[in-house]
C-alpha positions as CSV (number, residue, x, y, z in Angstrom):
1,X,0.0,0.0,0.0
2,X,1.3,3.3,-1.3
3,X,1.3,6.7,0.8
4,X,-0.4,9.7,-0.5
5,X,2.3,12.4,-1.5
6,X,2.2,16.5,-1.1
7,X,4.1,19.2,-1.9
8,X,5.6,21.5,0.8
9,X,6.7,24.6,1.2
10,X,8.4,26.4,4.2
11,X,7.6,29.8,5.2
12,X,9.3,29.9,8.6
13,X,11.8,33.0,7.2
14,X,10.4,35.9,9.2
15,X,10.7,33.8,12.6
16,X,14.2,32.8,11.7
17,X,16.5,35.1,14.2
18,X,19.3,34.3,11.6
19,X,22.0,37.1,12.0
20,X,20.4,39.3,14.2
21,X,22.4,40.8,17.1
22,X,21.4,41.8,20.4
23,X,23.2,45.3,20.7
24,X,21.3,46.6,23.9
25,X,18.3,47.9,22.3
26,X,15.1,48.8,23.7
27,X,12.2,46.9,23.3
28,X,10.0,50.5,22.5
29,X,11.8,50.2,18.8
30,X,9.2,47.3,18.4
31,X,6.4,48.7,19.7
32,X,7.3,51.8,16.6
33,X,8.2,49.3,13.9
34,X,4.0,47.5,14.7
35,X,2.4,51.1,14.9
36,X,4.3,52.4,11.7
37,X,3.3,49.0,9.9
38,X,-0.2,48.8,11.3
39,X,-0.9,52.2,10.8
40,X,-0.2,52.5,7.2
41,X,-3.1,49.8,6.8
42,X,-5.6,51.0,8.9
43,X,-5.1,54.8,7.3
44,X,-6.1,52.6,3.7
45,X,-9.1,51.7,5.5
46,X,-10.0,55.0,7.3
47,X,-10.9,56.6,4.1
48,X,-13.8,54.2,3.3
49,X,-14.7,53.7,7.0
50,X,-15.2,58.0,8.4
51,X,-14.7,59.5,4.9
52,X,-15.6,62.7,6.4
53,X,-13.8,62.7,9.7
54,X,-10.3,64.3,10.4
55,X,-7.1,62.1,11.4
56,X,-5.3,63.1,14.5
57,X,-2.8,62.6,16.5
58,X,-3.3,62.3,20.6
59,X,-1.4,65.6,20.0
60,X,-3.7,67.4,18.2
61,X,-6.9,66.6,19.7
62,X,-9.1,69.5,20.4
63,X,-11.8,69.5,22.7
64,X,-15.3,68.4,21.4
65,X,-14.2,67.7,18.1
66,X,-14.8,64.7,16.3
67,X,-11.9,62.5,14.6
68,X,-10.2,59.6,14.3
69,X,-7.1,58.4,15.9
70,X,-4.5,55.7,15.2
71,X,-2.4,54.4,17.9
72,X,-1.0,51.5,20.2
73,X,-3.4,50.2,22.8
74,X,-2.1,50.3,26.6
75,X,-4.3,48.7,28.9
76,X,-3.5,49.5,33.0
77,X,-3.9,46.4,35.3
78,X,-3.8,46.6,38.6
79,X,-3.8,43.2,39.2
80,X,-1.2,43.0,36.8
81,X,1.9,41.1,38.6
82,X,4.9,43.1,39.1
83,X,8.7,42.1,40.1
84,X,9.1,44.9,42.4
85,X,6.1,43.6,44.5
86,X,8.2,40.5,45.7
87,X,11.1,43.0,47.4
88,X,7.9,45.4,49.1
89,X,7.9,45.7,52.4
90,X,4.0,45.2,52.3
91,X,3.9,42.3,50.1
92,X,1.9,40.9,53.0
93,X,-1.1,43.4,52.3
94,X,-0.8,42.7,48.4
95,X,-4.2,40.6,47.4
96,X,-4.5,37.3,46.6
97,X,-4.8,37.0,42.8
98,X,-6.4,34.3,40.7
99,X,-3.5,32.8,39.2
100,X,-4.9,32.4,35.9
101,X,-6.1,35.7,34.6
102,X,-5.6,39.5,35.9
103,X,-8.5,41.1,35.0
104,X,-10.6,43.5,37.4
105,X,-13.5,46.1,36.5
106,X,-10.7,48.9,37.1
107,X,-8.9,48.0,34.6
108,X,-8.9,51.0,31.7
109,X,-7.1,51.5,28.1
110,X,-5.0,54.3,26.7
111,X,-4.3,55.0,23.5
112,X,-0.5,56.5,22.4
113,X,1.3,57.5,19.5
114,X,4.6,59.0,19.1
115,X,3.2,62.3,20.2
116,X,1.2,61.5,23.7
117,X,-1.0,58.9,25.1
118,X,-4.5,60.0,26.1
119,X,-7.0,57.8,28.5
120,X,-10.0,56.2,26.7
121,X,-13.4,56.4,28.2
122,X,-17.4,55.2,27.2
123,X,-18.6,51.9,27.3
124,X,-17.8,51.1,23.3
125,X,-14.3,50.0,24.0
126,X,-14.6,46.8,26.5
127,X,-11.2,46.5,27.9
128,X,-11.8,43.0,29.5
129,X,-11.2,42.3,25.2
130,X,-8.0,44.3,24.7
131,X,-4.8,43.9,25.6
132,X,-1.7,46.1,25.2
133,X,0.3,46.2,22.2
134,X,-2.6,45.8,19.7
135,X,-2.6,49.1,17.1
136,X,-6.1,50.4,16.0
137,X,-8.3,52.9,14.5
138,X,-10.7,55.1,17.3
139,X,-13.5,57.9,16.1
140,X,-14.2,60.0,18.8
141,X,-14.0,63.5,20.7
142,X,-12.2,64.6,23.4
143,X,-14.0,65.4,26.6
144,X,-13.4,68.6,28.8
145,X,-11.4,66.0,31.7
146,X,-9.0,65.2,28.9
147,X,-10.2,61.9,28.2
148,X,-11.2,60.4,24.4
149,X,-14.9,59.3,24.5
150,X,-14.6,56.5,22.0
151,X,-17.8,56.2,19.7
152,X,-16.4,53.9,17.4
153,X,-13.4,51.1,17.3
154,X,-11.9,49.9,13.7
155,X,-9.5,47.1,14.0
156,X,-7.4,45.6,10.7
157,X,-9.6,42.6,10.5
158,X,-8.4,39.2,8.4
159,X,-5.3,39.8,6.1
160,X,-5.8,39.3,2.6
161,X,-5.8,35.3,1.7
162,X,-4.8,33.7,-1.6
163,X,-7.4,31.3,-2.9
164,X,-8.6,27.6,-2.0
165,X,-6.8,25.0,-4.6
166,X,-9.3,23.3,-6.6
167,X,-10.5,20.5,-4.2
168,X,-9.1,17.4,-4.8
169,X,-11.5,14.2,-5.1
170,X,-9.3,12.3,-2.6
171,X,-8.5,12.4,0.5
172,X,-5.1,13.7,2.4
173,X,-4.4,14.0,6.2
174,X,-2.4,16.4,8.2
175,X,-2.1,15.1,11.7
176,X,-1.5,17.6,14.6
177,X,-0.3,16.9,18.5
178,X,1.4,18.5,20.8
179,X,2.2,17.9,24.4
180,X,4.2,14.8,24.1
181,X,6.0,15.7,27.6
182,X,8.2,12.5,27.5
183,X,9.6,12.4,30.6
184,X,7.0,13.9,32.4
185,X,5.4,11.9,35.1
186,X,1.6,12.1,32.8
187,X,4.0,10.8,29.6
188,X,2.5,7.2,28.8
189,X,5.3,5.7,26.2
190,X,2.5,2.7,25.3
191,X,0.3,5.8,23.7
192,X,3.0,7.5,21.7
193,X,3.7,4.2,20.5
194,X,0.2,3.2,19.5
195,X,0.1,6.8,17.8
196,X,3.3,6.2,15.9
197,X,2.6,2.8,15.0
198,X,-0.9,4.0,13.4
199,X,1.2,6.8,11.4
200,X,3.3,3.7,9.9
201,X,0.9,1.7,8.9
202,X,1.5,-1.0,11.9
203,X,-1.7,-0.9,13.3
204,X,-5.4,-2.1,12.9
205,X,-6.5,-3.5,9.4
206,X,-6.7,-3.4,6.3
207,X,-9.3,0.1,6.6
208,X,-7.1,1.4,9.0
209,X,-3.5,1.2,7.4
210,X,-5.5,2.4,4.4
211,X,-6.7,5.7,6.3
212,X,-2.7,6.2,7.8
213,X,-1.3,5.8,4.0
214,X,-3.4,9.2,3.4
215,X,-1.5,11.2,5.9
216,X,0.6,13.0,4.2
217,X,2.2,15.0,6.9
218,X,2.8,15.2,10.5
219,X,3.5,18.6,12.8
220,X,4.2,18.1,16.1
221,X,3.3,21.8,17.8
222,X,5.7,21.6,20.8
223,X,6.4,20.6,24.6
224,X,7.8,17.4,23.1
225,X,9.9,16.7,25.9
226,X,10.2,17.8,29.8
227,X,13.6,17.4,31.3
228,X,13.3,17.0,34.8
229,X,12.9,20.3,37.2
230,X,15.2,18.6,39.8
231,X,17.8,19.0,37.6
232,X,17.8,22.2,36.1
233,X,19.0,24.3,39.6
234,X,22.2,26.1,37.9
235,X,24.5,23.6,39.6
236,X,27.5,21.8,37.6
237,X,25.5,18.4,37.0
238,X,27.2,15.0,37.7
239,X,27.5,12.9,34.6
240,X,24.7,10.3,36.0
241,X,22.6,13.6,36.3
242,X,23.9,14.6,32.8
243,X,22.7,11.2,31.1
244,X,19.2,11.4,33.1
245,X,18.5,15.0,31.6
246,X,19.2,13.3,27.8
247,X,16.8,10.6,28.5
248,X,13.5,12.2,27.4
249,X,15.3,13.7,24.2
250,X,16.8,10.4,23.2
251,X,13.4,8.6,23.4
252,X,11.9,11.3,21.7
253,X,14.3,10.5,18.6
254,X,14.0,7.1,18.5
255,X,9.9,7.7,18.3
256,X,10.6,10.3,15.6
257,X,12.8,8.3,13.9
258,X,10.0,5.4,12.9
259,X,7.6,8.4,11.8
260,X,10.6,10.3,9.5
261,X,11.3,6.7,7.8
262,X,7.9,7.1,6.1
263,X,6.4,10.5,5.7
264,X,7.4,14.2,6.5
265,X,7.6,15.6,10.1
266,X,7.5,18.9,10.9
267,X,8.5,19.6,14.9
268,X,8.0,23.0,16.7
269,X,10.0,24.1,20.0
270,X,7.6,24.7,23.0
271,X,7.6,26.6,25.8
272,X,9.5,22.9,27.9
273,X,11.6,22.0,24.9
274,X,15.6,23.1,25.0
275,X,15.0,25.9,23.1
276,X,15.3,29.9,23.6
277,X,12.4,30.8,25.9
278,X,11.5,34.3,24.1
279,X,9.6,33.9,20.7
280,X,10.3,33.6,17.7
281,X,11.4,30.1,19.1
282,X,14.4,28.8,17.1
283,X,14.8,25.6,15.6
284,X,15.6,22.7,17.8
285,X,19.1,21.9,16.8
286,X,19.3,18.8,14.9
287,X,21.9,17.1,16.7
288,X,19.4,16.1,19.3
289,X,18.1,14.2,16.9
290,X,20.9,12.0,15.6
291,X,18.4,9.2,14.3
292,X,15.7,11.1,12.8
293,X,17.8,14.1,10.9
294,X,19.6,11.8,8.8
295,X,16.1,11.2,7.0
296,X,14.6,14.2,4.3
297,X,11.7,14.2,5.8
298,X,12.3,15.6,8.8
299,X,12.5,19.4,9.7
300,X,13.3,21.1,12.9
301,X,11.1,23.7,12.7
302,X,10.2,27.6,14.4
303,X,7.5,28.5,16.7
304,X,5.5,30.1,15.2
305,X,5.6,27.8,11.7
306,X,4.0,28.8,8.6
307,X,4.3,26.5,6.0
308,X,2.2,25.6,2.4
309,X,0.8,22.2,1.8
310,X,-0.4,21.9,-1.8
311,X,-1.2,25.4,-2.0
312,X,-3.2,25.5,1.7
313,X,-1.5,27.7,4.2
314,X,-0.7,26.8,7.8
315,X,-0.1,28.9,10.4
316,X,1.0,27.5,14.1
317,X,1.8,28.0,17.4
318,X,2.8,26.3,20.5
319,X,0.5,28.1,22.7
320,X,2.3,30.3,24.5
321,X,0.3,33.4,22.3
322,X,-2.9,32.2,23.3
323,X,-1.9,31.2,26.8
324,X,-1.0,34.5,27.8
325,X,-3.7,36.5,26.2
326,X,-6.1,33.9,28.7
327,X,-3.9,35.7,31.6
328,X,-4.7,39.2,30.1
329,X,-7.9,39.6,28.7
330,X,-11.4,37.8,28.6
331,X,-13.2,35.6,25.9
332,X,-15.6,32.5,26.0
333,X,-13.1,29.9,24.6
334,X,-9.6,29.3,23.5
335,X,-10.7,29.6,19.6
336,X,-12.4,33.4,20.7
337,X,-8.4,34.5,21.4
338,X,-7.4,32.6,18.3
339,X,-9.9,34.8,15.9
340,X,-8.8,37.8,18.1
341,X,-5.0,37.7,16.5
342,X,-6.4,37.4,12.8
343,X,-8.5,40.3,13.1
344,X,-6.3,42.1,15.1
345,X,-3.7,40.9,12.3
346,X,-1.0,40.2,15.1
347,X,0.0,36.7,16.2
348,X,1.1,37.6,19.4
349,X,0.1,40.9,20.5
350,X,1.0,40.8,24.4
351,X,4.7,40.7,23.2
352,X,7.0,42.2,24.6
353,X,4.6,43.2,27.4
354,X,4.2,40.4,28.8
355,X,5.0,37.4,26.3
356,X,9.0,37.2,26.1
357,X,10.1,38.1,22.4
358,X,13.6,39.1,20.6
359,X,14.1,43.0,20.6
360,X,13.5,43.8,16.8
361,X,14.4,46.9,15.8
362,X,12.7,47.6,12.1
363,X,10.3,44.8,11.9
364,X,7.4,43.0,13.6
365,X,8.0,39.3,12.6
366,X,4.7,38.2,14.6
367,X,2.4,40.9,12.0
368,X,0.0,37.9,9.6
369,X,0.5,39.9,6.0
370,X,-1.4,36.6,4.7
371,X,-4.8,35.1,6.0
372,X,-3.8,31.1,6.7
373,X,-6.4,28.3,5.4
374,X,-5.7,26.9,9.1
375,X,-4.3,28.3,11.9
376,X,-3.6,25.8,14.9
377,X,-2.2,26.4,18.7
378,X,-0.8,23.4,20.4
379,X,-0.9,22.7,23.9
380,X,-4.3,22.9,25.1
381,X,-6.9,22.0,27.5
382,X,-8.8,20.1,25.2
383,X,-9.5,19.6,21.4
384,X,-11.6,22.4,19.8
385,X,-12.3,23.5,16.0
386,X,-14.2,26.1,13.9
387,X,-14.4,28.1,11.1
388,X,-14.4,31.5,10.7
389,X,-15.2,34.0,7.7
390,X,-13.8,37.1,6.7
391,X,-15.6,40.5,5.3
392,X,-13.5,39.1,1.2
393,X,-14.4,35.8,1.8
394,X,-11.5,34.4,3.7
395,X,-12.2,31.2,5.3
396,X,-9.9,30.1,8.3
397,X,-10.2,26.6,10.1
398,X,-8.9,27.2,13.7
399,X,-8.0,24.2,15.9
400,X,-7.0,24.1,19.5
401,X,-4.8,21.0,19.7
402,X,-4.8,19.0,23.0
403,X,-1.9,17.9,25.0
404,X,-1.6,14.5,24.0
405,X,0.6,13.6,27.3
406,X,-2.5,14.4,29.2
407,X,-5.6,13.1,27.4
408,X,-4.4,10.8,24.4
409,X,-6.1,13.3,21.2
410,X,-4.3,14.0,18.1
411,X,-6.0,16.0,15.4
412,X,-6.6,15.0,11.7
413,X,-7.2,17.4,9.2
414,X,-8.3,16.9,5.7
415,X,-6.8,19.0,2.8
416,X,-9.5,18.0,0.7
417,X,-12.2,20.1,2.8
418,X,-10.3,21.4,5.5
419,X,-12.6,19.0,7.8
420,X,-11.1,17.7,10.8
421,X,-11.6,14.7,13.5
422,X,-9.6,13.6,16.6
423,X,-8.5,10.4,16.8
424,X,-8.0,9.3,20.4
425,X,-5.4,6.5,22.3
426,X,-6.0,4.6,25.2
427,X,-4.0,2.2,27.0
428,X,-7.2,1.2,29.7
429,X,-8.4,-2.2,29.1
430,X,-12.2,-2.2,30.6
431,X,-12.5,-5.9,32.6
């Protein structure tokens, strides 16, 4: 039985770091470089949005005047963590904070440009939704206590997207998982196995080897591994110590190894991998992988990844993007904070603020100039999917992909429609 080919192509340029240098710059040269990108595109829209309203800068508002302004969104939490609590005297009197989101009814946005920052008031701007860093278009007036009443909010909305291929009559798999975490204590090596041996063909019957010869690609969207914490306490480790901390990785290869021999693998850096911590995550180096680089078909990927798959864009994340906007703002489900980023245009708009990232300096890597076909996030609480439209007709399949270490899911997506299901391992025999 014959596998199903596809043709790929990498788009993981932007997120490489390459030969960047860190030369002590501030991370505010960002923060310009998004506003002077973002602003550009929502002036293209301001004309056909308040064709008879001024533009402004915070600067030149007047009192009582309407306008639009364009600027960078600054949202004050008080409940926002801060290092210099920890050293404060009355750290005692400090409240007890959820530890899973910081949001309070006090919390308020401002809005800043180059020239000033003014506060935003009214009840049209929710700030429960926003975070800081995202740029966008305001109509409003200025009130006599200095504040901007906000009567209207424009944000970029989803990116232009090139069009669907012509869909093909048979069917292709990509299969998605994340959260592999071998060498955690939830890591079961029996499910992995079960999952790698369905990949290859070396489970179930005839149907079933016939449904794995259709995938055509694997991504594995990060937190592969998890060296133990024990270890990792800034002491010289003793060679016994050393060997332990390579265990997880080493397994990990020889798993990846069986899936390389027979189709493509793509594998992101998470947020527990042995990779930079600040995004763009680099490439895992191959030299972990000893076993499975010698093959073609494997790839050492970014976080984010964006890659082509017979013409049908991907776009991917490990999670930490959507993780953190949880701890920041508000939103019904995972997928709500996904749809947020397109329309906001921004992959990961809490960075630097609160998401680690590298201090560009003339760019804003993380900015989506192209609508994906699907955009996935690995690493979370449970499997989820939707579709979402755009104003041009943009169509985007976003899937929240489980942590397999934790609930045995892995995601299968059909190129032909762009419909997915979840297949699911167990290793619990019922009496």
């Amino acid at each position: 039985m014959e596998r199903v080919q596809s043709s790929y192509e990498s788009q993981d340029e932007p997120f490489e770091i390459g030969k960047e240098m860190y030369r002590g710059q501030q991370y505010s040269q960002i923060y310009y470089a998004r506003l002077r990108l973002m602003r550009t595109l929502l002036y293209s829209l301001v004309s056909q949005w308040k064709p008879n309203s001024p533009v402004c800068t915070v600067l030149g508002l007047e009192e009582g005047k309407e306008c639009v302004v364009v600027g960078t969104l600054f949202k004050n939490m008080k409940l926002k963590p801060c290092i210099l609590d920890e050293y404060s005297k009355e750290r005692s009197v400090v409240p007890l904070v959820k530890p899973h989101n910081f949001v309070d009814d006090d919390d308020y946005l401002v809005l800043e440009d180059e020239s000033g920052r003014v506060k935003l008031g009214g009840n049209i701007i929710v700030p429960s939704v926003y975070v800081t860093g995202i740029v966008v278009a305001i109509h409003g007036k200025e009130t006599g206590a200095g504040d901007f009443l906000v009567q209207e909010v424009l944000e970029a909305g989803l990116p232009p997207q090139i069009e669907f291929p012509i869909k093909s009559r048979e069917d292709r798999y990509v299969l998605l998982v994340s959260g592999l975490s071998i060498g955690s204590s939830k890591s079961n090596p029996l499910q992995f196995q079960l999952l790698v041996d369905h990949i290859t063909g070396h489970l179930g019957d005839e149907k079933e080897q016939s449904i794995a010869s259709q995938i055509v690609h694997v991504v594995i969207a990060g937190n592969s591994v998890e060296i133990p914490r024990g270890l990792l306490n800034g002491q010289n480790l003793a060679s016994k110590d050393l060997s332990k901390m390579a265990e997880p990785v080493k397994e990990l290869d020889i798993l990846l190894n069986q899936i390389a021999a027979g189709l493509p693998l793509d594998i992101m850096p998470g947020p527990c991998d042995p990779a930079n911590f600040s995004l763009p995550q680099q490439a895992l180096h191959r030299c972990l992988f000893p076993g499975s680089s010698v093959y073609n078909t494997f790839r050492s990927c970014t976080n984010p990844h964006c890659f082509e798959l017979d013409g049908i864009r991907f776009l991917g994340t490990s999670g930490q993007n959507v993780d953190d906007l949880d701890k920041y703002s508000e939103a019904k489900d995972k997928l709500d904070f996904m749809e947020r980023t397109l329309r906001w245009r921004h992959l990961a708009p809490t960075a630097p603020n609160t998401l680690g990232c590298y201090p560009y300096t003339d760019r804003d890597p993380f900015f989506i100039q192209n609508c994906p076909h699907v955009y996935f996030v690995g690493n979370q609480e449970k499997y989820d999917t939707r579709v979402i439209k755009g104003s041009e007709g943009q169509s985007v399949r976003l899937i929240c992909v489980p942590k397999f270490s934790e609930n045995g899911v892995a995601v299968m997506l059909n190129l032909r429609d762009l419909e997915c299901h979840t297949l699911s391992f167990g290793t619990q025999f019922s009496p």
